[in-house]
DRENLO-487992 format. One line per 3 residues: number of its first residue (from 1); for each residue x, y, z of N, C-alpha, C, CB. Coordinates in Angstrom, 2 decimals, m for minus. Last residue first. Glycine has a CB too. Layout:
N
NUM> X Y Z X Y Z X Y Z X Y Z | ...
***
This chain:
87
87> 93.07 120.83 84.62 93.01 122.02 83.50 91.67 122.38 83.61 93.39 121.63 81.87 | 94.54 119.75 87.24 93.76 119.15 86.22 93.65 120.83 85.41 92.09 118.21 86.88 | 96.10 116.92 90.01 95.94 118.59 88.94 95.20 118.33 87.37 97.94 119.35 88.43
84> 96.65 115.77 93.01 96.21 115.68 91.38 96.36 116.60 90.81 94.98 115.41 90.99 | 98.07 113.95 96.03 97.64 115.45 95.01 97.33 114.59 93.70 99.23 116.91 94.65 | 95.87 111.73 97.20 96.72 112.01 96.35 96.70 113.47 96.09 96.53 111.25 95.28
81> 96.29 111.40 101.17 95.34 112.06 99.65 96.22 111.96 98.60 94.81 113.87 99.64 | 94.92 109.70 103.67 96.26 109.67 102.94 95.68 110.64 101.50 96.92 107.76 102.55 | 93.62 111.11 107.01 93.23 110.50 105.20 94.35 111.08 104.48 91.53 111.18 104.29
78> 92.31 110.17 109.19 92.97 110.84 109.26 93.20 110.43 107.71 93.79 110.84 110.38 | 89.12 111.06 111.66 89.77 110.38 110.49 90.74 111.29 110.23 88.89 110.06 109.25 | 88.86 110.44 115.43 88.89 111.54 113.72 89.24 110.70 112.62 90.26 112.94 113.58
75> 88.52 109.43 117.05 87.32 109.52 116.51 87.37 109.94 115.18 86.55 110.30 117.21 | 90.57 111.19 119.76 89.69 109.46 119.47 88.69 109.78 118.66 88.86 108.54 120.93 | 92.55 113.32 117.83 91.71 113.05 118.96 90.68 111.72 118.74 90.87 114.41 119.24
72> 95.89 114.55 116.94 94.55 114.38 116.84 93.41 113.69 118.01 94.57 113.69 115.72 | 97.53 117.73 116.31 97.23 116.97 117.13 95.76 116.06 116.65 97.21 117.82 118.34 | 100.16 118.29 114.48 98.55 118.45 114.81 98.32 117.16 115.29 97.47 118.83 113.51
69> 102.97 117.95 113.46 102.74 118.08 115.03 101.33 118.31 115.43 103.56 119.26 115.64 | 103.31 117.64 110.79 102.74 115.92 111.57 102.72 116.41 112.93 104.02 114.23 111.46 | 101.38 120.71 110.24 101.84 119.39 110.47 101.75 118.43 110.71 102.21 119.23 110.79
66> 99.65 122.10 112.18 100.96 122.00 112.43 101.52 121.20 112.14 101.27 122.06 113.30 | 97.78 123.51 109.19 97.85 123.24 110.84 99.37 123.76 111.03 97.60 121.35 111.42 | 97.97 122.90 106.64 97.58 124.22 106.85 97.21 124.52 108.41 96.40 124.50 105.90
63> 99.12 120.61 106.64 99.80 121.60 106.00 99.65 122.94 106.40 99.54 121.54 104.80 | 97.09 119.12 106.19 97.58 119.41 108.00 98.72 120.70 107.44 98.70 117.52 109.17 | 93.90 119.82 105.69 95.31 119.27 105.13 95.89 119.59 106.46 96.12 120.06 103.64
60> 90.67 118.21 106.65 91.80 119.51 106.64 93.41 119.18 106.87 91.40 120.59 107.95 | 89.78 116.13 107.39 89.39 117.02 106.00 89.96 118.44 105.66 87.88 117.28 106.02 | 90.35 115.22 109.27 88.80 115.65 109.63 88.54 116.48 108.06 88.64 116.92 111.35
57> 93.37 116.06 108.40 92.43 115.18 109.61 91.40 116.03 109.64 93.07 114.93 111.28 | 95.13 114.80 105.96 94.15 115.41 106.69 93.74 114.91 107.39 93.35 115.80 106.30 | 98.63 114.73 103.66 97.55 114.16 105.10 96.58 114.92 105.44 98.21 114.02 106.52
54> 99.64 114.02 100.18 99.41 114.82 101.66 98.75 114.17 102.56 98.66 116.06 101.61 | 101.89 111.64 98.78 100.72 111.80 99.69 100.53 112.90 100.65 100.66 110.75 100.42 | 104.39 110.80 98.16 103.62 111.30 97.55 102.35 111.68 97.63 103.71 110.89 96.96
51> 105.19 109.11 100.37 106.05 110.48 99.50 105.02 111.04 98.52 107.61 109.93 98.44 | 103.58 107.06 100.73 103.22 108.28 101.78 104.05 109.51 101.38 103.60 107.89 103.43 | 104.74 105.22 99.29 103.37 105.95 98.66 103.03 107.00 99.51 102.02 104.99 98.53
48> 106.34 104.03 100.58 107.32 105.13 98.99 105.85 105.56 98.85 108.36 104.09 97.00 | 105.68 103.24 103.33 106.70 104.45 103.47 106.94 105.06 101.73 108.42 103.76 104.29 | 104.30 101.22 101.99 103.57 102.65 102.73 104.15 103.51 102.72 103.21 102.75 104.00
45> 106.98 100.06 100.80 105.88 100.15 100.32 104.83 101.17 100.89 105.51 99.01 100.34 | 107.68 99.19 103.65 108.35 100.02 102.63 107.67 100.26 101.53 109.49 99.52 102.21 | 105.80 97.65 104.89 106.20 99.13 105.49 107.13 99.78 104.33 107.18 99.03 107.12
42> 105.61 94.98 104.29 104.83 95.98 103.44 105.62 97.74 103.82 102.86 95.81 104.02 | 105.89 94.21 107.02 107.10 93.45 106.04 106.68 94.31 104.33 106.77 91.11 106.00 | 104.04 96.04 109.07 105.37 95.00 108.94 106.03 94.86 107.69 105.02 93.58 109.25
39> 102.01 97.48 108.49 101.70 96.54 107.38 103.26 95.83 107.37 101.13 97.41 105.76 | 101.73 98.89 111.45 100.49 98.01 111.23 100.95 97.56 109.95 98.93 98.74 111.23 | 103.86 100.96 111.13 103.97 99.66 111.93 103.16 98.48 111.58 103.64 99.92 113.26
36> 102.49 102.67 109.37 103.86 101.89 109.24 104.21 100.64 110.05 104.90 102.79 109.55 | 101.01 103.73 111.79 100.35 102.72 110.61 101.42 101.95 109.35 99.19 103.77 109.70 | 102.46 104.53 113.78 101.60 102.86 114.06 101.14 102.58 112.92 100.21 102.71 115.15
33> 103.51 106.88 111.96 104.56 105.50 112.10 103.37 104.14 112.63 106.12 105.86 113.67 | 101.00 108.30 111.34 102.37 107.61 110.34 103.13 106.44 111.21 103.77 108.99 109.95 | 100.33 108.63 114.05 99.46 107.69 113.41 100.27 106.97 112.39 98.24 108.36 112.78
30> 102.20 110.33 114.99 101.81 109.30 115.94 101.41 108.19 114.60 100.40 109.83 117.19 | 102.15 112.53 112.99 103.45 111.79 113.27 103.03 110.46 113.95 104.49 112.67 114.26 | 99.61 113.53 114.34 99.71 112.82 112.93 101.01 112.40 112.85 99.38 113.69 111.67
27> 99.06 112.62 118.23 99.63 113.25 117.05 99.46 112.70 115.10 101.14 113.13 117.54 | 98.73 110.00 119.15 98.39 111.75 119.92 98.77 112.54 118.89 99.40 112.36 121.47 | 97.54 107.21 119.18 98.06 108.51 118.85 97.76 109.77 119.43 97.85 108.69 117.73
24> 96.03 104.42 120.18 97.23 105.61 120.90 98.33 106.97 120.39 98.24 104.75 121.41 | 95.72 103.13 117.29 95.34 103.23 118.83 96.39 103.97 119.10 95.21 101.90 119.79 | 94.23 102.72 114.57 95.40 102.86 115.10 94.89 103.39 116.38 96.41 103.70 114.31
21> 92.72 101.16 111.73 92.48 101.61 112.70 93.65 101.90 113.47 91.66 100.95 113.18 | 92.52 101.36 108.31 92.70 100.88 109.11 92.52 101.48 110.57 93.58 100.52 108.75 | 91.07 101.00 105.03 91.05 101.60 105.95 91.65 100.80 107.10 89.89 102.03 106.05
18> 92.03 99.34 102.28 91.30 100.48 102.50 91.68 101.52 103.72 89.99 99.98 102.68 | 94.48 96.93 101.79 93.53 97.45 102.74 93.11 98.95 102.24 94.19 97.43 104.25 | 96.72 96.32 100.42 95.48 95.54 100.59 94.31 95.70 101.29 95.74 94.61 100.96
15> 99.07 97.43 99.30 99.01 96.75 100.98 97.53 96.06 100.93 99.07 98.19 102.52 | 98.41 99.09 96.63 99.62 98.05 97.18 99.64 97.35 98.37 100.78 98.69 97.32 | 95.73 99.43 96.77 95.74 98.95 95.89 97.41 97.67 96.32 95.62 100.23 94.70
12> 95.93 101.10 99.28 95.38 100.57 99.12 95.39 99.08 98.16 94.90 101.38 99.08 | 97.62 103.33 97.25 98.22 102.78 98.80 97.30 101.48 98.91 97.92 104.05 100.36 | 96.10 103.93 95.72 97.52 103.30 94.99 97.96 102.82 96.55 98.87 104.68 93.98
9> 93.75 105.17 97.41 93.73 104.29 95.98 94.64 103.13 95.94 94.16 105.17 94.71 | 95.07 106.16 100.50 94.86 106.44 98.67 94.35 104.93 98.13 96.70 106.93 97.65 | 93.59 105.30 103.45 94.39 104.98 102.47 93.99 105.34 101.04 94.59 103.70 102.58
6> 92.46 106.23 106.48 91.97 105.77 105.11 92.71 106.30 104.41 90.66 106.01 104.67 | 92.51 105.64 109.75 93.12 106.04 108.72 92.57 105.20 107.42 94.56 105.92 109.01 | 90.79 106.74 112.75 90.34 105.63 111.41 91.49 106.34 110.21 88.12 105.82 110.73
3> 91.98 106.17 116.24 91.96 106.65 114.95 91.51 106.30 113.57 92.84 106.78 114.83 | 90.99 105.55 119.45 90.72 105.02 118.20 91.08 106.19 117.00 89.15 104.54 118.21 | 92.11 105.40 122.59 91.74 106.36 121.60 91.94 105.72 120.22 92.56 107.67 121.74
***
């Protein structure tokens, strides 16, 4: 089961990658840590930009699911977001 995670800007900008791929999740908890896993010696760096980052899958905050307990499925995207705010 293939996941496509796509990275903020500032995430991106610090690890070097856009988008990555993760295998064997079953969960958004699942994907956080293989994709913590996937930048090794960077992982602290994912781990201070993911504090500041909501999550979606398929374009829906998980916030408004279950969380890192929503489940996901081979195919979805799962997308790091910045909040913003504006006037």
């Amino acid at each position: 089961m293939s996941i496509t995670v796509e990275l903020t800007y500032e995430m991106s900008k610090a690890l070097g990658t856009r988008r990555v791929e993760v295998e064997g999740a079953a969960t958004v908890a699942d994907v956080v840590r293989l994709t913590r896993a996937r930048f090794g010696e960077q992982a602290a760096d994912f781990e201070r930009h993911t504090r500041v980052a909501a999550v979606s899958v398929n374009g829906v905050l998980v916030t408004h699911g279950r969380g890192l307990r929503t489940t996901v499925a081979d195919g979805d995207l799962v997308m790091f977001v910045k909040a913003s705010a504006g006037g």
